[in-house]
C-alpha positions as CSV (number, residue, x, y, z in Angstrom):
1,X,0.0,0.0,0.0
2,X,1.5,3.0,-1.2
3,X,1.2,6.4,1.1
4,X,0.3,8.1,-2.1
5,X,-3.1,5.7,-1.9
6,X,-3.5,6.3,1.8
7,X,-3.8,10.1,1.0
8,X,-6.0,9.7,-1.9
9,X,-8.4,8.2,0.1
10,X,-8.1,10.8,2.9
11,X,-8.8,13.4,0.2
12,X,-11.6,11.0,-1.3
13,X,-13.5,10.2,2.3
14,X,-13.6,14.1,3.4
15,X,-14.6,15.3,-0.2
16,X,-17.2,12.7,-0.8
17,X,-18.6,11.8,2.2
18,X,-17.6,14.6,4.4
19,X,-15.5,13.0,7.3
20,X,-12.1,14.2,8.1
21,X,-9.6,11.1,8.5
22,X,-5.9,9.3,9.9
23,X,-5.0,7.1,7.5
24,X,-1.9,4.9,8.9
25,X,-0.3,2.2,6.8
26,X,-0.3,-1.2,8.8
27,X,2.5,-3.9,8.3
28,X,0.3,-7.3,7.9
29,X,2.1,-10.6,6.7
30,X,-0.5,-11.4,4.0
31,X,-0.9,-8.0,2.4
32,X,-1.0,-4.4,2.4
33,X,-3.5,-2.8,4.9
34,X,-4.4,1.0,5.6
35,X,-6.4,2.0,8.5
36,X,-8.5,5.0,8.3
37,X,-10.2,6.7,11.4
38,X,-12.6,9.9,11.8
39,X,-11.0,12.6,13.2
40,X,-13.6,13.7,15.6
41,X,-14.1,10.0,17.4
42,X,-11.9,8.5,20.0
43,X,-10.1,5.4,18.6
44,X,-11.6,4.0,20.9
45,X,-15.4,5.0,21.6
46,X,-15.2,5.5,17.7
47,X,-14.4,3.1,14.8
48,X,-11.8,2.7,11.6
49,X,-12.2,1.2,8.4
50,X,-8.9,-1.3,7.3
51,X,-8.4,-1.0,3.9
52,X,-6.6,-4.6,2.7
53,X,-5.1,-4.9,-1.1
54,X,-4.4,-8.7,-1.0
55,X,-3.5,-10.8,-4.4
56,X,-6.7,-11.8,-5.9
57,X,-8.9,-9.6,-3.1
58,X,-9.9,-6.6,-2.1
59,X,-11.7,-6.0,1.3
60,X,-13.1,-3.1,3.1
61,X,-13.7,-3.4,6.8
62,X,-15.9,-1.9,9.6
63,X,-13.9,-2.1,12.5
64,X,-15.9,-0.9,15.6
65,X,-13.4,0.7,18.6
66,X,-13.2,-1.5,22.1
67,X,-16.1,1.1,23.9
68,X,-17.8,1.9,20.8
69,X,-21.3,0.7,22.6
70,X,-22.5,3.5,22.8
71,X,-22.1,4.2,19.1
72,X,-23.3,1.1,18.2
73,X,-26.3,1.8,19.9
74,X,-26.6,5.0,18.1
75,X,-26.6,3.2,14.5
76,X,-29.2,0.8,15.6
77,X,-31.7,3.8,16.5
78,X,-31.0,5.5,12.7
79,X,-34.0,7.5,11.3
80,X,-35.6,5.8,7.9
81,X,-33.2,8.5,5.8
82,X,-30.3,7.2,7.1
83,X,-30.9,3.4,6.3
84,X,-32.5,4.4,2.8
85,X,-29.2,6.2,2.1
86,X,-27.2,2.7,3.8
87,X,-29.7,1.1,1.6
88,X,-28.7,3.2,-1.6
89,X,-25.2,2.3,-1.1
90,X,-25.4,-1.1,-0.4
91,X,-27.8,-1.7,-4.0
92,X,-25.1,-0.1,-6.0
93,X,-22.4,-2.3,-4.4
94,X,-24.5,-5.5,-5.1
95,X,-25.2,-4.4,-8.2
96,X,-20.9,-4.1,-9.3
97,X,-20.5,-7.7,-7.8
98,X,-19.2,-5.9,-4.7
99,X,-19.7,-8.7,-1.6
100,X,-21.4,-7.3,1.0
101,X,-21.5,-8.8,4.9
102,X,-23.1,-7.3,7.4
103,X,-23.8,-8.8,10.8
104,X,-25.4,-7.0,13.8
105,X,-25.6,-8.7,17.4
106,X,-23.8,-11.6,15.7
107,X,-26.2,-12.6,13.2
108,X,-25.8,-12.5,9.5
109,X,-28.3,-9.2,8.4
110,X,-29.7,-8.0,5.0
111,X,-28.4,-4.4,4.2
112,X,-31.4,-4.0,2.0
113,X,-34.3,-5.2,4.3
114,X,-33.8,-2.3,7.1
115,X,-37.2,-3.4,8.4
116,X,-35.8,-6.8,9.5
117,X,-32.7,-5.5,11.1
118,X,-32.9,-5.9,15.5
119,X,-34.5,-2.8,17.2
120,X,-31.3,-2.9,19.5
121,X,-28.3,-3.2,18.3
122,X,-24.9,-4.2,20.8
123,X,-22.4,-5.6,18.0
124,X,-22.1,-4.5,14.3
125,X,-19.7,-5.8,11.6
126,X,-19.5,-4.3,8.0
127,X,-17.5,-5.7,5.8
128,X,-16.9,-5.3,1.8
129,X,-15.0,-7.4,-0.4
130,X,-14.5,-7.8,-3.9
131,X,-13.0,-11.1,-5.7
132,X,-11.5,-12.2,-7.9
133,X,-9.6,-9.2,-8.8
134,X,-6.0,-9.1,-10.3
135,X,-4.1,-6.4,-7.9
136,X,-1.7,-4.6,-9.4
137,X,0.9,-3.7,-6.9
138,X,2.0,-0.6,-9.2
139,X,-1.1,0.5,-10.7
140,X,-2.0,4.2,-8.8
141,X,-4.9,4.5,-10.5
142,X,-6.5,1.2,-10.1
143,X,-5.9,1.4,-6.2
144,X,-7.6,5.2,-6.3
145,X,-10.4,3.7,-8.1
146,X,-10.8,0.4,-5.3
147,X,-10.8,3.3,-2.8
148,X,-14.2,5.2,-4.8
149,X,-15.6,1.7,-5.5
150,X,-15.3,0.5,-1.6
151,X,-13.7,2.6,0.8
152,X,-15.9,5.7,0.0
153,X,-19.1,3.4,0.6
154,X,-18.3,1.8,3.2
155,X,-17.6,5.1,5.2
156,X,-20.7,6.4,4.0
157,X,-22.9,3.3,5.0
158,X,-21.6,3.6,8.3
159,X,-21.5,7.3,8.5
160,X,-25.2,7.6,7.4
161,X,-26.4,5.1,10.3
162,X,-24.2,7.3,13.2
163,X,-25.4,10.6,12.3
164,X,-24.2,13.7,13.4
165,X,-25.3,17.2,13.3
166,X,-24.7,19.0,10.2
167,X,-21.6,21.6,10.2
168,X,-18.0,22.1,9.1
169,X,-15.1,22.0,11.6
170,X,-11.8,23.3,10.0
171,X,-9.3,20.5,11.0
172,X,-6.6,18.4,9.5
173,X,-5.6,14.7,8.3
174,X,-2.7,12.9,8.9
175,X,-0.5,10.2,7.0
176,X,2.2,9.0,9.1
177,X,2.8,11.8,11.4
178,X,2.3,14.3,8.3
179,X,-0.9,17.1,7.7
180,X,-2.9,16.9,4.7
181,X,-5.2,18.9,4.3
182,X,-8.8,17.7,3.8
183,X,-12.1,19.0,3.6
184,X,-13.2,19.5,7.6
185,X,-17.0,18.5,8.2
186,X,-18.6,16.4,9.8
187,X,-21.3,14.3,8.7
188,X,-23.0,16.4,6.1
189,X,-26.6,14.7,4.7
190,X,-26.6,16.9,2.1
191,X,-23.1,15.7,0.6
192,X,-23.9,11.9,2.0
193,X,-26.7,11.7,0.2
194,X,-25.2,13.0,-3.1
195,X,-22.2,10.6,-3.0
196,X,-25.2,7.7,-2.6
197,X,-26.7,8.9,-5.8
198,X,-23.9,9.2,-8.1
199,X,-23.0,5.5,-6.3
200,X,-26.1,3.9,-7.1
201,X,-27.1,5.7,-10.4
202,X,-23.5,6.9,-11.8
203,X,-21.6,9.8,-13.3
204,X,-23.8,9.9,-16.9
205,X,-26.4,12.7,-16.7
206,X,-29.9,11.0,-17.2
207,X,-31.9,13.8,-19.2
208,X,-29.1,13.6,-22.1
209,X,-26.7,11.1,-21.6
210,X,-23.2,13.3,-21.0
211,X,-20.3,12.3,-19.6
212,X,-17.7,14.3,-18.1
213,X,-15.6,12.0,-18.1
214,X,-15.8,10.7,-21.9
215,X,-15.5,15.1,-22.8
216,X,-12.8,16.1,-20.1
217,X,-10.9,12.8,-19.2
218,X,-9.5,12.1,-15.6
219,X,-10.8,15.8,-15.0
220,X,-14.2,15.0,-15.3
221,X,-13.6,11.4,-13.8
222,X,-16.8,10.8,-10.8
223,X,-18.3,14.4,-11.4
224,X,-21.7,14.8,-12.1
225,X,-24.4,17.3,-10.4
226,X,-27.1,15.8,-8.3
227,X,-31.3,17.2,-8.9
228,X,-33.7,16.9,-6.3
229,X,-36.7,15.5,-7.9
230,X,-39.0,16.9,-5.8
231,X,-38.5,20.8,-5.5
232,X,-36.6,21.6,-2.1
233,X,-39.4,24.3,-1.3
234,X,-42.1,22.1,-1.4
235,X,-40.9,19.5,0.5
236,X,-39.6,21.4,3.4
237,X,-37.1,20.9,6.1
238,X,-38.4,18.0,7.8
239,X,-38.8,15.5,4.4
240,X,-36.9,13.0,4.9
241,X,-34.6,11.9,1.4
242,X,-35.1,8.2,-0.3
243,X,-31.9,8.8,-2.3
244,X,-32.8,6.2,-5.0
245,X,-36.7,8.1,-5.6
246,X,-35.5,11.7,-5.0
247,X,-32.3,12.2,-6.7
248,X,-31.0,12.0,-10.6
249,X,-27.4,12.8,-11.7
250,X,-27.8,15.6,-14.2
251,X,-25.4,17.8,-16.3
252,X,-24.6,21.0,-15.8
253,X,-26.7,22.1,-19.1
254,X,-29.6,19.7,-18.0
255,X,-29.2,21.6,-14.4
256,X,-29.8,24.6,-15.3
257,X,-32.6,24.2,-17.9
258,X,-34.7,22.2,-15.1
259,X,-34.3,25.0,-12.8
260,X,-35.5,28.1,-15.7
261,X,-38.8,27.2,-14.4
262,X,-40.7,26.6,-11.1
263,X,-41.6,24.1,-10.0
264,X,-38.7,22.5,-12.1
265,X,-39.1,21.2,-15.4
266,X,-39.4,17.6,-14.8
267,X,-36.8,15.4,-16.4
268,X,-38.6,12.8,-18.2
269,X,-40.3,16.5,-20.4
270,X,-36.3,17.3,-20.2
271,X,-35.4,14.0,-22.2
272,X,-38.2,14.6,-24.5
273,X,-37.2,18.0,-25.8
274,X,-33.5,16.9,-25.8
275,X,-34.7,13.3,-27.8
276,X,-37.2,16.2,-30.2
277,X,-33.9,18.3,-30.9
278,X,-31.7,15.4,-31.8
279,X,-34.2,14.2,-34.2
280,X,-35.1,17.2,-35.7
281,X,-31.7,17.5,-36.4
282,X,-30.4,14.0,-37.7
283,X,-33.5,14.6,-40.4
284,X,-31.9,17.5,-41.6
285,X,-28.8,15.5,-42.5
């Protein structure tokens, strides 16, 4: 595990999700290992995910601190938001093949049935794994992408049952013993639930089809702005988000020409005009 990786992620976890992070690279025997741990949580009343690169696996772990009862507790008594947005996560994670084990007071739960899960929890295991996967010990951007694809989730998952209120603490990460800097917040719902979007539903706008990424290259790599499909005025404060019902990743164009209107233009009347326009003008060729 190369330090370089380590601070991607620490850059990746406090953009994405919104969590300012340690990373620490661990010596293991049968592979490369980097812990990461939240800032504003003791070691050990808090938690830290392990982050392993083996040969043919790659696995993302939950690792709850020694007195983290407490916090435990605290996931088990999540509001319906917070396990949609789990939910979101753990769908788009299924659907790449991703392994997904989750266990709570010991026995084996379904990250998607939230209505099954105990009403108290008092253990918790996470864990992520994908296999068969060829590692390559030297390719940067292959690790950077494991880290989107399951260390980014995983924090989010777990980040979305906690809870915590909504602000921004200027702070600082560290990689062995060194400051990086990293976007300070804690956890932010507005940015959780955006990163659970563009997880479950991807980077290609819906309304048109455009892809930074294919325009831009590693520029426009993962960006993508997210709509609210219900106008934020209407629903008020106190609506609670079902991230895979409520939000669409849209363009920047597509953005903007939703919001010329209000209410919003809806998107499906979006993709019609676009689909009338490209007609129009593939008969005048």
């Amino acid at each position: 595990m190369k330090d370089s990786t380590a601070a991607f992620a620490v850059h990746a976890i406090g953009d994405r999700v919104g969590v300012a992070v340690n990373a620490k690279i661990l010596n293991e025997g049968d592979g490369a290992c980097c812990e990461l741990t939240p800032l504003d949580l003791h070691p050990n009343e808090g938690f830290a995910v392990q982050f392993r690169l083996g040969w043919r696996s790659v696995e993302a772990v939950f690792v709850p601190g020694p007195f983290s009862g407490q916090l435990i507790a605290r996931m088990g008594e999540c509001d319906i938001e917070a396990r949609q947005t789990f939910g979101a996560f753990a769908t788009a994670l299924l659907a790449k093949k991703v392994k997904v084990l989750m266990r709570v007071n010991g026995s084996e739960t379904n990250p998607l049935v939230a209505d099954a899960w105990p009403a108290q929890w008092s253990k918790a295991e996470l864990s992520l794994k994908q296999t068969p996967i060829v590692v390559e010990p030297e390719n940067d951007a292959q690790h950077e992408r494991l880290v989107i694809d399951l260390v980014v989730p995983i924090f989010g998952m777990v980040v979305a049952l906690i809870g915590a209120e909504e602000n921004e603490l200027p702070t600082t990460g560290e990689l062995e013993g060194r400051a990086i800097q990293t976007i300070a917040t804690r956890y932010e719902r507005k940015r959780l639930n955006r990163e659970a979007c563009i997880q479950l539903k991807g980077c290609c706008c819906v309304v048109c089809g455009f892809d930074f990424a294919q325009t831009y290259g590693p520029l426009g790599i993962d960006y993508i702005e997210v709509h609210h499909l219900k106008s934020l005025a209407s629903i008020g404060a106190d609506y609670r988000i079902d991230v895979a019902a409520d939000l669409a990743p849209v363009c920047s164009n597509c953005h903007a020409m939703a919001h010329r209107e209000d209410p919003p233009v809806p998107l499906e009347q979006l993709r019609e005009l676009v689909e009338e326009r490209r007609r129009a003008l593939q008969s005048r060729t």
